[in-house]
N, C-alpha and C positions, 0 to 999 in steps of 0.2 A: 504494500500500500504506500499510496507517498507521503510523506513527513512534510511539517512545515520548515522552509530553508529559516525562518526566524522567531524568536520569541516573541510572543504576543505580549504586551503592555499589560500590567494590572489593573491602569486606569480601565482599561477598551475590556477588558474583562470582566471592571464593575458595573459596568457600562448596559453590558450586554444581559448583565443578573440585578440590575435596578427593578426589574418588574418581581424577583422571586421572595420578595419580602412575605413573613406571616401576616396577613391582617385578621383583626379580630370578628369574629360573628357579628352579622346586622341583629342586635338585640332591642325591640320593643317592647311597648307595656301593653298588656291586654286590655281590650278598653271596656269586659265587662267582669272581669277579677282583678286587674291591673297588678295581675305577676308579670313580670320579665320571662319571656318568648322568643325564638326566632323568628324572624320575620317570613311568612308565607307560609310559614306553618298553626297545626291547629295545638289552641294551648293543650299543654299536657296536664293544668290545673283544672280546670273548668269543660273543656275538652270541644269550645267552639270554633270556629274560622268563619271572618265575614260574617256575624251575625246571627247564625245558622247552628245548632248541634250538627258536630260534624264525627268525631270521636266518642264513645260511652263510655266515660271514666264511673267505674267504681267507686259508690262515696263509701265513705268512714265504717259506716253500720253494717254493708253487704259483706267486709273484707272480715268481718270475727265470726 
């Protein structure tokens, strides 16, 4: 295979991996329990999306 004839720069390198950063989760607040959620998903407290039952979470009493 062929080799590069030269060393590539560490700048042109950081360059090249500026996009590969961690970013954090889009976290919002539910707007009818207002726990902290991912965004586009259905809460995992309350268990609605958009308004709507969308998930059947188990309350407190069913689970003993």
């Amino acid at each position: 295979m062929p080799l590069p004839k030269r060393k590539y720069p560490k700048a042109r390198q950081g360059k090249r991996r500026s996009h590969h950063q961690v970013q954090l989760p889009h976290v919002v607040d539910c707007p009818r329990c207002h726990s902290p959620r991912l965004a586009h998903t259905a809460c995992g407290i309350c268990g609605t999306y958009r308004g709507r039952e969308a998930v059947a979470v188990p309350s407190q009493d069913e689970e003993e």
